[in-house]
C-alpha positions in Angstrom: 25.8 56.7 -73.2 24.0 56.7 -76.8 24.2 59.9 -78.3 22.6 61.8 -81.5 24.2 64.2 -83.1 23.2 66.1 -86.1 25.8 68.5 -88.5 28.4 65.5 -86.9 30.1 66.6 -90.4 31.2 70.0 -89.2 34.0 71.8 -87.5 32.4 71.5 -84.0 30.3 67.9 -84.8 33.0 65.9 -86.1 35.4 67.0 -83.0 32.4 65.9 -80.5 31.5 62.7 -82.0 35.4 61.8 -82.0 35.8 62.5 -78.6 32.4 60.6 -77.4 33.6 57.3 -79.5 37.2 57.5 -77.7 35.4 57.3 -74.3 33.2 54.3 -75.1 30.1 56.3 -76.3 27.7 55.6 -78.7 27.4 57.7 -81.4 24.5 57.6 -83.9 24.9 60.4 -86.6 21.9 62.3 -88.2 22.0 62.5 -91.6 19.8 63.7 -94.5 21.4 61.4 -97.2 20.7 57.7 -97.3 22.6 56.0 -94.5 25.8 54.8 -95.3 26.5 52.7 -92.1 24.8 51.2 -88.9 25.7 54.0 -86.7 24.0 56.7 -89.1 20.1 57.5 -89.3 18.3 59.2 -91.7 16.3 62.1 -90.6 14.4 65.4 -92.1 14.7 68.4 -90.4 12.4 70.3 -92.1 9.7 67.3 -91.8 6.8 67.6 -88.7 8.0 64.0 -87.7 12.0 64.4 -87.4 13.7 61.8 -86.5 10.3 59.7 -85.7 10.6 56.7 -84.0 14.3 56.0 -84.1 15.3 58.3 -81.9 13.4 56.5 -78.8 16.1 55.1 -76.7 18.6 57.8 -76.7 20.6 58.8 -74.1 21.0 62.4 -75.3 20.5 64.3 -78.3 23.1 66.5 -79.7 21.5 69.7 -82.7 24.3 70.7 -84.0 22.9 71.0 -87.9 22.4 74.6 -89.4 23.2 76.4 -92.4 26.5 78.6 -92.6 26.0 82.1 -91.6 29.6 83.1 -93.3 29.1 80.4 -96.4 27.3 83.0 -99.2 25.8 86.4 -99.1 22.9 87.4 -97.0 20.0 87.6 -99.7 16.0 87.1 -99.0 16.5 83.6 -100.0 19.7 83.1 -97.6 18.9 85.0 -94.9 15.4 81.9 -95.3 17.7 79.4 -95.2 19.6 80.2 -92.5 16.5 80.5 -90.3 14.9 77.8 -91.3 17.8 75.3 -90.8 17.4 76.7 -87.4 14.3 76.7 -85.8 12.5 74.6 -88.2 14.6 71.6 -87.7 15.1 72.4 -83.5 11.3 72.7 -83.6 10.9 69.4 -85.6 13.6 67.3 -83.5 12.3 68.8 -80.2 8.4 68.0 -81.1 9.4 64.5 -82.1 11.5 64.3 -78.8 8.7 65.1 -76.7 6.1 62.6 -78.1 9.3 59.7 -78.1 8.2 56.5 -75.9 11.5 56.9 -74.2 12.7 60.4 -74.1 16.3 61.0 -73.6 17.6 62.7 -71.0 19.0 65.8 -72.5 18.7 68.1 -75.4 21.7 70.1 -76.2 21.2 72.7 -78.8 23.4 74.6 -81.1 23.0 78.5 -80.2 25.1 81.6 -80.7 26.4 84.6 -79.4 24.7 86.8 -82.1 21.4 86.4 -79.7 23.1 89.7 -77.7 23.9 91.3 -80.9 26.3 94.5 -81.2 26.9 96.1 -77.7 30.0 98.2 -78.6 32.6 96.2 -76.6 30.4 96.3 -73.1 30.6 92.7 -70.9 27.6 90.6 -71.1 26.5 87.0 -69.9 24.0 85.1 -69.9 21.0 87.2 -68.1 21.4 89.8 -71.1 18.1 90.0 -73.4 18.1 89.4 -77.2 19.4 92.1 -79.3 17.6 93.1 -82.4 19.7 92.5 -85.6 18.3 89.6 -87.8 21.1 87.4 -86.1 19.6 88.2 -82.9 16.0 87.6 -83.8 17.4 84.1 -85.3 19.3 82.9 -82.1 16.0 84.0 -79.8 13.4 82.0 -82.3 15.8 79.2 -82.7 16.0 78.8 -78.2 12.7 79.2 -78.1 12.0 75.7 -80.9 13.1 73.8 -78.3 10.3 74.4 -75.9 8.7 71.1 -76.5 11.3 69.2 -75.8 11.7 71.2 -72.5 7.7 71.3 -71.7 8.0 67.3 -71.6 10.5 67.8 -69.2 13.7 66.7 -70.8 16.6 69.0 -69.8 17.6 71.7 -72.4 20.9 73.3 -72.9 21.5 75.9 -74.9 25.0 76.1 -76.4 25.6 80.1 -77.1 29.0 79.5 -78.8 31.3 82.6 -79.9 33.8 82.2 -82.7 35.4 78.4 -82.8 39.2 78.3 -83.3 40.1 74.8 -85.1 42.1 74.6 -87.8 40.6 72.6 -89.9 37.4 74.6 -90.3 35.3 77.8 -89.4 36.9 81.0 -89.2 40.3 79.9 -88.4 40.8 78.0 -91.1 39.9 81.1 -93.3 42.1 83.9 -91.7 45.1 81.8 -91.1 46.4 81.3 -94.7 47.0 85.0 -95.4 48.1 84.9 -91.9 50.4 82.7 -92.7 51.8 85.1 -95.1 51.7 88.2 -92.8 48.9 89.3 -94.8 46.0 89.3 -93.0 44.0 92.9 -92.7 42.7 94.1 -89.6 38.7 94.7 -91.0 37.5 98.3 -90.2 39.3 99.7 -87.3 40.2 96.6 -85.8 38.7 97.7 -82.0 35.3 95.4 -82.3 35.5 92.9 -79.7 35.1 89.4 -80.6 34.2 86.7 -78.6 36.0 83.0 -79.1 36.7 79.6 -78.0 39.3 76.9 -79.0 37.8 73.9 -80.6 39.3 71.8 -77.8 37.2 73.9 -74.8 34.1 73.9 -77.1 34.4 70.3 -76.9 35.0 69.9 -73.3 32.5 72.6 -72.5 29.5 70.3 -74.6 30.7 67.1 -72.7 30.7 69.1 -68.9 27.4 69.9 -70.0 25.7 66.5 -71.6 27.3 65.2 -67.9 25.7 68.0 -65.8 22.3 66.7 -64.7 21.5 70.2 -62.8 22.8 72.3 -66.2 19.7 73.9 -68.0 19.2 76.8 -70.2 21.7 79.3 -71.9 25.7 78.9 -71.9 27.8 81.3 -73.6 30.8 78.8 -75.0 33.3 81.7 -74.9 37.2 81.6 -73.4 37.0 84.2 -70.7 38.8 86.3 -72.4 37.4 88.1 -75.4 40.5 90.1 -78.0 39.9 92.8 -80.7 39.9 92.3 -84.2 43.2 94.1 -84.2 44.9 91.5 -81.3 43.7 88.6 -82.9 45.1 89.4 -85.9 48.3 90.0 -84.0 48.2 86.7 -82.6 47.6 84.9 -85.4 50.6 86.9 -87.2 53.0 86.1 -84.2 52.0 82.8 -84.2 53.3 82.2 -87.8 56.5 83.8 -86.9 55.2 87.1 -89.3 55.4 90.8 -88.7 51.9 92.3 -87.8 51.7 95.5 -89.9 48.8 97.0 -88.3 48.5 99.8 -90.7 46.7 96.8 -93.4 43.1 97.0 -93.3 39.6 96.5 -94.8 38.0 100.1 -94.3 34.4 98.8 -93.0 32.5 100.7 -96.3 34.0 98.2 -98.4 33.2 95.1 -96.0 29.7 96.5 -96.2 29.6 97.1 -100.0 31.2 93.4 -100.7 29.6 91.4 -98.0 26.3 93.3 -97.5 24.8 92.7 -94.4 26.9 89.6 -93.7 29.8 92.0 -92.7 28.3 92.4 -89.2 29.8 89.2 -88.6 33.1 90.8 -89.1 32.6 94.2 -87.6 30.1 93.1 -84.8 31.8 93.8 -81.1 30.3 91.8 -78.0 32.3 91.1 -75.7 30.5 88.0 -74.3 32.0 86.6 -70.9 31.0 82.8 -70.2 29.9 83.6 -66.3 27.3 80.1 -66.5 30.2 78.1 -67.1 32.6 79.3 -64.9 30.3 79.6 -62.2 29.6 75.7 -62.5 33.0 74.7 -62.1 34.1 74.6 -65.9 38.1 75.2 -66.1 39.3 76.6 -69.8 42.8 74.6 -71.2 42.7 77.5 -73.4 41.7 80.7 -71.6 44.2 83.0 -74.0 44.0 83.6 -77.7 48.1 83.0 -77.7 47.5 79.7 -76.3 44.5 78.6 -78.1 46.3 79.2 -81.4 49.5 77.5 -80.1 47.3 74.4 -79.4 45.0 74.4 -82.6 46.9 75.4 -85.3 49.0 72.9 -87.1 52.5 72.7 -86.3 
């Protein structure tokens, strides 16, 4: 299979595109710098044309590109930026998809569980409509780009991934050195719900989907098994061999006056079950937080 991913430099694309290549894939990474090597095109995912003629003949297309929600504080400009990186380049890659001599066969598409929002801990899955934080209203606009791509008929998968737990990036990699310390704070009261997967399933999960030729639409990329703030924190304590004092928090008024609006990513609870997948046959390596830190954190 020939493959195209873009953000192949991140947590999540560098993990897919080494796992492709070990099974005898062809990768082709989209890049916006000059191309450095025959297996990278250059592309403008902000341009009407994206991608252009180069990306006839592909198997599958892989968006994974967008800018960091957690990377700086949510200002005008940012909170631009983020949206932009979104539904301006899925829009661009989808248009340019659709008009392709050979279209590939499938379109898999970076999403997020921030399209449900804050629903104070209650179960959701996939048939649950858009909340209405800015998040939400991102996630819904950014689905909704790829329409071209699934108007010419090419099958669409939506990948609505919760919190990705690899070591070497994302929000692991940030909570798990004062973890390693036994210093890491619940933030607020520690109840919010968050939703997760190990960076091995969210690999496996993109693969069982790229393969499934009936799979369209929506897929919430979340272990089955959603923790707290608080239990998290816990695991990643025990996990260090550290002593969990639960009494050491961030009270949520000063999460809101440092961060700004970005602190809903911390104090956000959904607790957002992955019914599509299961119901399709998909079985989790990691279904538990204890074993998805035992796996992915360096030993």
């Amino acid at each position: 299979m020939k493959v195209a991913v873009t953000g192949s430099s991140g947590l999540v694309g560098t993990a897919l595109t080494a796992s492709l290549r070990a099974d005898g894939h062809q990768v082709v990474r989209l890049v916006r710098r000059p191309p450095r090597g025959g297996d990278e095109l250059r592309w403008d995912p902000r341009a009407a044309d994206a991608g252009g003629p180069p990306l006839a003949d592909f198997d599958a297309v892989v968006h994974l590109a967008g800018a960091g929600v957690a990377e700086h504080r949510w200002t005008a400009a940012y909170k631009a930026e983020i949206r932009a990186s979104r539904v301006l380049s899925t829009g661009a890659l989808a248009s340019a998809l659709a008009s392709a001599a050979a279209r590939p066969r499938v379109f898999v598409v970076a999403s997020a569980i921030g399209w449900y929002g804050d629903t104070g801990g209650r179960e959701v899955t996939e048939d649950a409509p858009a909340g209405r934080a800015f998040l939400s209203r991102v996630v819904h606009d950014w689905e909704a780009a790829a329409d071209p791509a699934r108007e010419a008929g090419i099958r669409v998968v939506h990948l609505r991934s919760g919190l990705v737990l690899g070591a070497s990036g994302g929000v692991l990699a940030r909570l798990a050195l004062p973890a390693r310390f036994g210093l890491l704070p619940r933030f607020g009261d520690g109840e919010q719900v968050m939703s997760w997967i190990s960076l091995t399933d969210e690999v496996r999960a993109i693969r069982f989907l790229l393969d499934g030729a009936g799979r369209t639409g929506p897929y919430n990329l979340t272990a089955p098994n959603p923790v707290t703030d608080g239990e998290l924190t816990a695991a990643l304590h025990t996990a260090f061999g550290r002593p969990d004092f639960s009494l050491l928090r961030v009270p949520a008024t000063l999460l809101k006056l440092g961060l700004g609006e970005m602190s809903s990513e911390l104090l956000t609870s959904a607790r957002v079950l992955p019914a599509r997948l299961l119901e399709s046959g998909f079985a989790f390596e990691h279904p538990t937080v204890g074993t998805a830190l035992a796996a992915e954190l360096p030993r």
